[in-house]
PDB file of the backbone (N, CA, C, O) and the ligand in Angstrom, with CONECT records:
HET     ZN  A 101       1
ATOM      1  N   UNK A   1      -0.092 -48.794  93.644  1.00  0.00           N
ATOM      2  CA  UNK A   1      -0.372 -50.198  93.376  1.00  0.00           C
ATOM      3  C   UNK A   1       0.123 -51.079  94.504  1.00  0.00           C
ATOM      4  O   UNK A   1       0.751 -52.065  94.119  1.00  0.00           O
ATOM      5  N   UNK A   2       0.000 -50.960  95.628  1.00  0.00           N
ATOM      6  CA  UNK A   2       0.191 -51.143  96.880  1.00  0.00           C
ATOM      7  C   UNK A   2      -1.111 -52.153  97.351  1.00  0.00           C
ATOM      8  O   UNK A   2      -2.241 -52.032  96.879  1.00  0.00           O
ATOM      9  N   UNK A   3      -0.755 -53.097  98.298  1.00  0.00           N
ATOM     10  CA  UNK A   3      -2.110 -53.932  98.682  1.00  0.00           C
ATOM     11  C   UNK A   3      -1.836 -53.955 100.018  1.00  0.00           C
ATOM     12  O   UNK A   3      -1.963 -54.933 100.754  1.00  0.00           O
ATOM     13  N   UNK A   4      -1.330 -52.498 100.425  1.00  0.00           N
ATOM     14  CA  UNK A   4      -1.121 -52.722 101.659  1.00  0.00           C
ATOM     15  C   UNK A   4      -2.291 -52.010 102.651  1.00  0.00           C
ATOM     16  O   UNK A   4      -2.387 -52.131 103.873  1.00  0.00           O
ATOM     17  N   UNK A   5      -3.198 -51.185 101.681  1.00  0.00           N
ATOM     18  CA  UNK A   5      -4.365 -50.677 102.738  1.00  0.00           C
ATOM     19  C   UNK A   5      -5.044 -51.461 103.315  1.00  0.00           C
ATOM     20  O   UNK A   5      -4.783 -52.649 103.124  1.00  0.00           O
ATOM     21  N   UNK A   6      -5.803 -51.220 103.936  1.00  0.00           N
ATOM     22  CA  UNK A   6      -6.585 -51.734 104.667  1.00  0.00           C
ATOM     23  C   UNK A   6      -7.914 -51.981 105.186  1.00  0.00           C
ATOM     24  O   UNK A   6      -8.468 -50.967 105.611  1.00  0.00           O
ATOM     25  N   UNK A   7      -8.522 -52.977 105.259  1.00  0.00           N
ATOM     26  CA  UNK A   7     -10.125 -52.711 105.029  1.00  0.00           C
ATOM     27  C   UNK A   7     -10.156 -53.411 103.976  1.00  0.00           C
ATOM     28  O   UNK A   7     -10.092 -52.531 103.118  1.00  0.00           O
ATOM     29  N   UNK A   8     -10.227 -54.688 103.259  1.00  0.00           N
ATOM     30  CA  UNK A   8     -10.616 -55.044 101.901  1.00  0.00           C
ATOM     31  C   UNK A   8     -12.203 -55.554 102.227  1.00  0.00           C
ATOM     32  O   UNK A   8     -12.648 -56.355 103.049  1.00  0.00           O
ATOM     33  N   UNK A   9     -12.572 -55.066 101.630  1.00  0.00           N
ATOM     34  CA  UNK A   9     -14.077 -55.337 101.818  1.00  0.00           C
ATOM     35  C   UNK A   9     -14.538 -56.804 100.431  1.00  0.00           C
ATOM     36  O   UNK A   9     -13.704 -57.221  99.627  1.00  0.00           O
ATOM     37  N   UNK A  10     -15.653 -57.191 100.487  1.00  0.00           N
ATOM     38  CA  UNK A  10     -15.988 -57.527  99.243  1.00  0.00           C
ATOM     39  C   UNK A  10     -15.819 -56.963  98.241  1.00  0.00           C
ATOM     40  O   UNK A  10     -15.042 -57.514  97.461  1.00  0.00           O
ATOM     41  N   UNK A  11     -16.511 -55.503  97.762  1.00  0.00           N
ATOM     42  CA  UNK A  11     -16.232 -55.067  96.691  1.00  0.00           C
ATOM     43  C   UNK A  11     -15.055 -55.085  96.436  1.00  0.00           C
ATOM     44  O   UNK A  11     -14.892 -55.222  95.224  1.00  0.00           O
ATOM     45  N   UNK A  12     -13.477 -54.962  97.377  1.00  0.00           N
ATOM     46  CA  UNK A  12     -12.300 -54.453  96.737  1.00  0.00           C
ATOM     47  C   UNK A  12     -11.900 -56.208  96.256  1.00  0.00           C
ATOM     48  O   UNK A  12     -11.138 -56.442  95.317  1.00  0.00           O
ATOM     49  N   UNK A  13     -12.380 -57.006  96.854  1.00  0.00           N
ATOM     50  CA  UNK A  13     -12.310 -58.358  96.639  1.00  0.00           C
ATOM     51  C   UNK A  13     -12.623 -58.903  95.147  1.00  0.00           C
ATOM     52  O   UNK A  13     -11.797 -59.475  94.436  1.00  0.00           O
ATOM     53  N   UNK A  14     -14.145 -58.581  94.757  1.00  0.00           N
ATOM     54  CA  UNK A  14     -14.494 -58.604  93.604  1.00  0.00           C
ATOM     55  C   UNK A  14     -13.795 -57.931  92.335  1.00  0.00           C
ATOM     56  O   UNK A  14     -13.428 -58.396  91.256  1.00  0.00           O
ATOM     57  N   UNK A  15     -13.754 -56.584  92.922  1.00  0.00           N
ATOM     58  CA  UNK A  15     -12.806 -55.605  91.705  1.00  0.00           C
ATOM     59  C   UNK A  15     -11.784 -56.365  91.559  1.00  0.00           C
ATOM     60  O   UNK A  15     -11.484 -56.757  90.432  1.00  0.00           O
ATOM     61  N   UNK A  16     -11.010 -56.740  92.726  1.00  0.00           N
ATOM     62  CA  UNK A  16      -9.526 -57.248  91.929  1.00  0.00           C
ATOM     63  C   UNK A  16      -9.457 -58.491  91.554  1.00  0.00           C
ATOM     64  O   UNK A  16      -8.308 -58.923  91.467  1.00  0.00           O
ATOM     65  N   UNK A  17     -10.704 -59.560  91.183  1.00  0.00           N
ATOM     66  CA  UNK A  17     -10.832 -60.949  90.667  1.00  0.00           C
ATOM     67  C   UNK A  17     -10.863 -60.575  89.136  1.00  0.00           C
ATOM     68  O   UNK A  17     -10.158 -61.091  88.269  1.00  0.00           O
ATOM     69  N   UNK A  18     -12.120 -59.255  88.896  1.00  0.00           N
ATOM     70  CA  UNK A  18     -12.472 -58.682  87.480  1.00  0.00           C
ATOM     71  C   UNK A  18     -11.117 -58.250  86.391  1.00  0.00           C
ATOM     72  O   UNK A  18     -10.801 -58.462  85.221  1.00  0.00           O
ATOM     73  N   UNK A  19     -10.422 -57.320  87.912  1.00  0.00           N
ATOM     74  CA  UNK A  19      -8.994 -56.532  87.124  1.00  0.00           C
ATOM     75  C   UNK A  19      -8.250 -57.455  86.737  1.00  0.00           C
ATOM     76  O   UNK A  19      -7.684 -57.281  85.658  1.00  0.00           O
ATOM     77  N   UNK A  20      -7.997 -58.800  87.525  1.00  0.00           N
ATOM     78  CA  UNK A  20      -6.669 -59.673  86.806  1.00  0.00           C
ATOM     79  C   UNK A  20      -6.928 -60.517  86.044  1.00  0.00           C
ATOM     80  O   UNK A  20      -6.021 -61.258  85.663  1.00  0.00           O
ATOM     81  N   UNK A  21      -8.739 -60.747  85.393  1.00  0.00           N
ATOM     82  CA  UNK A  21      -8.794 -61.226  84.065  1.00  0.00           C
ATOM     83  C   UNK A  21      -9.898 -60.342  82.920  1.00  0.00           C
ATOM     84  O   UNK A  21     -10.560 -59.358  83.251  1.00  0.00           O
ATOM     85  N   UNK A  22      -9.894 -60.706  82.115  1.00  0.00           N
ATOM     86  CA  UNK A  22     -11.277 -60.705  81.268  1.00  0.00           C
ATOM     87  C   UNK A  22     -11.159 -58.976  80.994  1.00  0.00           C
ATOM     88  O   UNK A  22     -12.182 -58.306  81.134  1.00  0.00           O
ATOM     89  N   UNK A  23     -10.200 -58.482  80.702  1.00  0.00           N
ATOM     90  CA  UNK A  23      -9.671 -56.926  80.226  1.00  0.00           C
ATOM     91  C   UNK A  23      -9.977 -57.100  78.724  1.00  0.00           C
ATOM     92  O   UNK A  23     -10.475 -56.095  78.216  1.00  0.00           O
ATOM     93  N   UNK A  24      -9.732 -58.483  77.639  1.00  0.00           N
ATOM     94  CA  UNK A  24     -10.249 -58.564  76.987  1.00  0.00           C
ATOM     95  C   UNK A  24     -11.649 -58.676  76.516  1.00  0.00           C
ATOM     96  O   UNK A  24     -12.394 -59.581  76.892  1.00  0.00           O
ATOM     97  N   UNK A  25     -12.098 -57.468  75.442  1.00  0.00           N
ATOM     98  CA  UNK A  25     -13.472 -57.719  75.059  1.00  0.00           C
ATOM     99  C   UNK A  25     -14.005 -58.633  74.482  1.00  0.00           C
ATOM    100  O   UNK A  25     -13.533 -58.748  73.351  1.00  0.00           O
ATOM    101  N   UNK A  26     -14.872 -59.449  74.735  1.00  0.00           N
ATOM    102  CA  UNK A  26     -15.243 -60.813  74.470  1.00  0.00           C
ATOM    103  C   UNK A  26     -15.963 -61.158  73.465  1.00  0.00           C
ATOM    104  O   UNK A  26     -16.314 -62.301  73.169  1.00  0.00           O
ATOM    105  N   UNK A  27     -16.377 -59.424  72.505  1.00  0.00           N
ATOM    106  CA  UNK A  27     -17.023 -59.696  71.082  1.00  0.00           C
ATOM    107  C   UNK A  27     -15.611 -58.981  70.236  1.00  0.00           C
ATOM    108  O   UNK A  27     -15.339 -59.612  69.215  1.00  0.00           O
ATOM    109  N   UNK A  28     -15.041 -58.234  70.405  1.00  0.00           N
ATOM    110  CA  UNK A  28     -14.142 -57.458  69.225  1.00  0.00           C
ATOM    111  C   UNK A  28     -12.653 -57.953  69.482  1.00  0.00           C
ATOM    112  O   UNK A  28     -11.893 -57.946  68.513  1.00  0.00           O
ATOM    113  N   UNK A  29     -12.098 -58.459  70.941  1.00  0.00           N
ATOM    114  CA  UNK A  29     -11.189 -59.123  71.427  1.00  0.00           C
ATOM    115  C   UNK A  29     -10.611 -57.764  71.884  1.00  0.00           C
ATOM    116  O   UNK A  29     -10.074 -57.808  72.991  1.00  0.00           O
ATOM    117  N   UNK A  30     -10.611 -56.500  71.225  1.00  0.00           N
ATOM    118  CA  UNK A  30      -9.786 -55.368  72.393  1.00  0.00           C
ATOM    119  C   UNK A  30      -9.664 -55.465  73.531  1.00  0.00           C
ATOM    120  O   UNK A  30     -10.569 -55.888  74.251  1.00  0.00           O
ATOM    121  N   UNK A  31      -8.024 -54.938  74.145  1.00  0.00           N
ATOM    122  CA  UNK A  31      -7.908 -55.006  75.278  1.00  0.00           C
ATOM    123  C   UNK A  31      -7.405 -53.652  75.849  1.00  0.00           C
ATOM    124  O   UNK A  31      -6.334 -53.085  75.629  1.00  0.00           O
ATOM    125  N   UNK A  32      -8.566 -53.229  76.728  1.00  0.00           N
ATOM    126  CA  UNK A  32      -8.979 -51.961  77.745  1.00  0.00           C
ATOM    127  C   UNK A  32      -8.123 -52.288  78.554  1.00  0.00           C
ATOM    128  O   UNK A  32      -8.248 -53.051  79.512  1.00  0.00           O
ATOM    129  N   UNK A  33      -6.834 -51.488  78.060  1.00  0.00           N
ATOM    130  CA  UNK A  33      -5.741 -51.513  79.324  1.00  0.00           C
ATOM    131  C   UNK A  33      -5.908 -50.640  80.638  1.00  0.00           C
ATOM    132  O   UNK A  33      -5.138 -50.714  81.596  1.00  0.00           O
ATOM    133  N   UNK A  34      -7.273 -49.605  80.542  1.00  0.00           N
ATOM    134  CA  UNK A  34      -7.367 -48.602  81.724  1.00  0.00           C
ATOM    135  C   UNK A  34      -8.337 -48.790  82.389  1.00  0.00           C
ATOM    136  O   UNK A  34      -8.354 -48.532  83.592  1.00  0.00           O
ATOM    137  N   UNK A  35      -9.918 -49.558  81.375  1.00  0.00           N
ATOM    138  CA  UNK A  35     -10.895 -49.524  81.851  1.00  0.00           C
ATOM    139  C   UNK A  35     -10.999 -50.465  82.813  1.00  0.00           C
ATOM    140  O   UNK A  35     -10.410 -51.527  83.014  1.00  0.00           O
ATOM    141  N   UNK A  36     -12.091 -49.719  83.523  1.00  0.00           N
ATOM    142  CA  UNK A  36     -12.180 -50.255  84.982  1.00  0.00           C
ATOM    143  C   UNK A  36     -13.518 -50.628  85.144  1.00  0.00           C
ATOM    144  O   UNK A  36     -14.241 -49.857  84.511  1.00  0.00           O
ATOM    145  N   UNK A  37     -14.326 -51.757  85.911  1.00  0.00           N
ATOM    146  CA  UNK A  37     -15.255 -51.982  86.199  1.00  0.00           C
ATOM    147  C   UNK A  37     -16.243 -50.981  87.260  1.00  0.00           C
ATOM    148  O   UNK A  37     -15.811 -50.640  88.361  1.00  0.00           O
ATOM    149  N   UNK A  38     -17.564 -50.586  86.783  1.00  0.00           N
ATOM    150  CA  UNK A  38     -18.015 -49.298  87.553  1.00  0.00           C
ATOM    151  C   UNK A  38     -19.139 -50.690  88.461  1.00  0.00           C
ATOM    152  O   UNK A  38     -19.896 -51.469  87.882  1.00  0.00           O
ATOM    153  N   UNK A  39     -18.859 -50.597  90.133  1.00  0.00           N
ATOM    154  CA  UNK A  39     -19.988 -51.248  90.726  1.00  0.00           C
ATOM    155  C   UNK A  39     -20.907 -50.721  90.715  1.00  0.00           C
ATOM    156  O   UNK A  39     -20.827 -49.498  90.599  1.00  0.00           O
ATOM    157  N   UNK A  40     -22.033 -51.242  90.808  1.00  0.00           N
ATOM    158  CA  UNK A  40     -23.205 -50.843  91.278  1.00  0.00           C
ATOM    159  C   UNK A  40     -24.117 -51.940  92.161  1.00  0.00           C
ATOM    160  O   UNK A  40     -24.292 -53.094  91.769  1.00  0.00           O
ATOM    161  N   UNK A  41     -24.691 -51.394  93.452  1.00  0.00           N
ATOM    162  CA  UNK A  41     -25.272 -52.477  93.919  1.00  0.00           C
ATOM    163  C   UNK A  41     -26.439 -52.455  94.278  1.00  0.00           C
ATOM    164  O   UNK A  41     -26.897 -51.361  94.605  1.00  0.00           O
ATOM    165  N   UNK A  42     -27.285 -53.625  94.335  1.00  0.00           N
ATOM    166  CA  UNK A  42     -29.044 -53.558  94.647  1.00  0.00           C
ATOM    167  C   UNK A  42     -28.942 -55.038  95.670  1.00  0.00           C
ATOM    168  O   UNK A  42     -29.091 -56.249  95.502  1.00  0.00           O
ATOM    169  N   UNK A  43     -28.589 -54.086  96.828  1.00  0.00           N
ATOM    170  CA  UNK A  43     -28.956 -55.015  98.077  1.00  0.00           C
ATOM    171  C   UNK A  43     -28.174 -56.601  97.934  1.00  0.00           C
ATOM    172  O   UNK A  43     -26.985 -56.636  97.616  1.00  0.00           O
ATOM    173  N   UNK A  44     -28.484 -57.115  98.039  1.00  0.00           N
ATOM    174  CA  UNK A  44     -28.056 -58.617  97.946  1.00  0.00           C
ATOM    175  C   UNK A  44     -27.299 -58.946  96.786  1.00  0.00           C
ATOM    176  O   UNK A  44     -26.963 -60.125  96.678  1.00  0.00           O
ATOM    177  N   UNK A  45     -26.906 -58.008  95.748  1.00  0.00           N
ATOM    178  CA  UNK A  45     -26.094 -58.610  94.734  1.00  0.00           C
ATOM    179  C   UNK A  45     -24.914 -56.839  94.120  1.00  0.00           C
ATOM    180  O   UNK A  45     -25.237 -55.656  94.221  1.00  0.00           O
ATOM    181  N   UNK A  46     -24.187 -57.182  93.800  1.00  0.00           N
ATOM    182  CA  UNK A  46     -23.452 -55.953  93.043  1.00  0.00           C
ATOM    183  C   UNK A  46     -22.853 -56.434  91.575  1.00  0.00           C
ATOM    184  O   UNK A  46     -22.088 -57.389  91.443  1.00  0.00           O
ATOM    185  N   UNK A  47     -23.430 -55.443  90.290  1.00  0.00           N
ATOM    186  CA  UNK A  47     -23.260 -56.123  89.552  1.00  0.00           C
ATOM    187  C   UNK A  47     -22.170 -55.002  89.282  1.00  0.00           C
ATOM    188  O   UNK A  47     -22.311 -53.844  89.675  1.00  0.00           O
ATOM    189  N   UNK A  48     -21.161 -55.421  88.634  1.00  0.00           N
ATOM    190  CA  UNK A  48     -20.251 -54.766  87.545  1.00  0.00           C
ATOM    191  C   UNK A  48     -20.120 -54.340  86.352  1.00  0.00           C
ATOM    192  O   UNK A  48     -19.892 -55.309  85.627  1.00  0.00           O
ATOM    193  N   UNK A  49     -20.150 -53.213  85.670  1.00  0.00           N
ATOM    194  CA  UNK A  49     -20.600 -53.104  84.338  1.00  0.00           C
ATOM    195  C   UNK A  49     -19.136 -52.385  83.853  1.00  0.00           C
ATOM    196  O   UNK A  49     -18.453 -51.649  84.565  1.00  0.00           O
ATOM    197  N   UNK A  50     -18.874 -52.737  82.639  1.00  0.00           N
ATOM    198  CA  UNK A  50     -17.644 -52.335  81.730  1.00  0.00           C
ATOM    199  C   UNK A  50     -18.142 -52.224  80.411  1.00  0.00           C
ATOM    200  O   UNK A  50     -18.808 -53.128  79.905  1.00  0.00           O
ATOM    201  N   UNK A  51     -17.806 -50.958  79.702  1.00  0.00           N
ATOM    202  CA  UNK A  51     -18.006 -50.745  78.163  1.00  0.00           C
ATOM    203  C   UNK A  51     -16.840 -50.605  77.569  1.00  0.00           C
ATOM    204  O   UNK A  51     -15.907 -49.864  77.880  1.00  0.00           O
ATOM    205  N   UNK A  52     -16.958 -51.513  76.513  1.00  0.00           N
ATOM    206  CA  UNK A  52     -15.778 -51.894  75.621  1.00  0.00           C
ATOM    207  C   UNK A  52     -15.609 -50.319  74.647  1.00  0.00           C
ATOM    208  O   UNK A  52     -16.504 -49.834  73.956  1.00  0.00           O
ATOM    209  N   UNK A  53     -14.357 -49.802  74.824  1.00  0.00           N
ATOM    210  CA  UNK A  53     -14.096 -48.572  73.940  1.00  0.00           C
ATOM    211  C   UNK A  53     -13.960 -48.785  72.714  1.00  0.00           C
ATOM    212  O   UNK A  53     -13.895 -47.801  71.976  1.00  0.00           O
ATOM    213  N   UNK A  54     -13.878 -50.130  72.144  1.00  0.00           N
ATOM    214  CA  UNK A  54     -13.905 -50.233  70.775  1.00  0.00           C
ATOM    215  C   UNK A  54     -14.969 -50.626  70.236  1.00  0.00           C
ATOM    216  O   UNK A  54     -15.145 -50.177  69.103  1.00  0.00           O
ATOM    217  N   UNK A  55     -16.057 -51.568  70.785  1.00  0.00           N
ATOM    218  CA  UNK A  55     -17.366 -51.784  69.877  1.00  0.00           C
ATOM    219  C   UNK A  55     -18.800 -51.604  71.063  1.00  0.00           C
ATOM    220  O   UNK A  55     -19.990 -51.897  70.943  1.00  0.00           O
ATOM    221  N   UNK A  56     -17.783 -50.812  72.513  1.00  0.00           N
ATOM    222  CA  UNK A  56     -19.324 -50.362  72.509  1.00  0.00           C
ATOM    223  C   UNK A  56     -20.198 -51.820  73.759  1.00  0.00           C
ATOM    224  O   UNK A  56     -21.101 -51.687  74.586  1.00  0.00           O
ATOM    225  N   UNK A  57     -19.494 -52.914  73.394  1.00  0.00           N
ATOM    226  CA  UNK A  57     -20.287 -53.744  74.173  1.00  0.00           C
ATOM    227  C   UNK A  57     -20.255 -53.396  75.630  1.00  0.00           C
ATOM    228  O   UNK A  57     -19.406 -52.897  76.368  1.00  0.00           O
ATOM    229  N   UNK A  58     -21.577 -53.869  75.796  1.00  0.00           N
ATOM    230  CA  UNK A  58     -21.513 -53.572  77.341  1.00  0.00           C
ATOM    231  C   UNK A  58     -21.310 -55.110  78.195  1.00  0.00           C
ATOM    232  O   UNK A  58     -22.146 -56.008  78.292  1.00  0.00           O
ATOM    233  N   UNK A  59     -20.074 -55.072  78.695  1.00  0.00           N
ATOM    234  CA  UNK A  59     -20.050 -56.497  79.797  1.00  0.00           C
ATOM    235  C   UNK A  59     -20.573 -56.387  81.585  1.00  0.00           C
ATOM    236  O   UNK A  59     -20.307 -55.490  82.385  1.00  0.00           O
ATOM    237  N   UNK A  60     -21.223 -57.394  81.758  1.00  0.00           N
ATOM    238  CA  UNK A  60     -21.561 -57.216  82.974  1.00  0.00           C
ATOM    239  C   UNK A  60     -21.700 -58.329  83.621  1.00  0.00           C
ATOM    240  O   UNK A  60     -22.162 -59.316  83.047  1.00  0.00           O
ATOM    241  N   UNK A  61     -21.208 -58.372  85.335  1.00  0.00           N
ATOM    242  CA  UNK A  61     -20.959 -59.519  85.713  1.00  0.00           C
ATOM    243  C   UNK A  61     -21.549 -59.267  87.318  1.00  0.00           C
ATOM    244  O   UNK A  61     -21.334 -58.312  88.064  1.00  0.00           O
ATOM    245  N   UNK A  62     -22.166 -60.187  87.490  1.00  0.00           N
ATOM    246  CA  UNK A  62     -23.304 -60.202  88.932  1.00  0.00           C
ATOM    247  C   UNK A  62     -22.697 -61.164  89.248  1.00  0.00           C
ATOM    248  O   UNK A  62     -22.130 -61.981  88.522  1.00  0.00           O
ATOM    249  N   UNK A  63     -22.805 -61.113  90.736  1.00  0.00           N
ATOM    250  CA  UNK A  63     -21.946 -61.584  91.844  1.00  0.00           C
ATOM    251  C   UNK A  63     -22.944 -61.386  93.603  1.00  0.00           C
ATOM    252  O   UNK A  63     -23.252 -60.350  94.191  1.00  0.00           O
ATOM    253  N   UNK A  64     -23.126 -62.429  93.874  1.00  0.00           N
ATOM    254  CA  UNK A  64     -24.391 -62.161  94.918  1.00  0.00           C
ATOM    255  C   UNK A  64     -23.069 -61.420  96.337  1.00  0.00           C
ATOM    256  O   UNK A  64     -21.862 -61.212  96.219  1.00  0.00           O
ATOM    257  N   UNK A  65     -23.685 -61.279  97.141  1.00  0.00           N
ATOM    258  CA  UNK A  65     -22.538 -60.214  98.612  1.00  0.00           C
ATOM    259  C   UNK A  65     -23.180 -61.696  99.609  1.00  0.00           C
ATOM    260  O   UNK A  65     -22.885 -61.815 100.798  1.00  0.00           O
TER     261      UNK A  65
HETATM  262 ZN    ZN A 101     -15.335 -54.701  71.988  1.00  0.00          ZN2+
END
């Protein structure tokens, strides 16, 4: 848990805006103390997708590069 590597790109930029909020699920209120946002990207945008382990919702958050 070190922020000392190097190279932060956008994505590591984005991941760690996602990780230090919104861990709470926003329909059941559980909070996914492990889960992690999986990127995925299509050219000009990377969206983030997270499934809530308790009801299943799927959250997802687009973010243009
Ligand atoms: Zn939920």
């Amino acid at each position: 848990m070190s922020s000392s590597y190097g190279g932060t790109s956008a994505f590591d930029r984005l991941r760690a805006r996602l990780d230090g909020r919104s861990r709470a699920c926003e329909e059941c209120g559980f909070v996914d103390e492990e889960g992690g946002w999986k990127a995925v990207t299509s050219g000009a945008t990377v969206e983030y997708r997270r499934e809530c382990p308790s009801c299943g919702t799927d959250h997802v958050r687009r973010y243009r590069l």
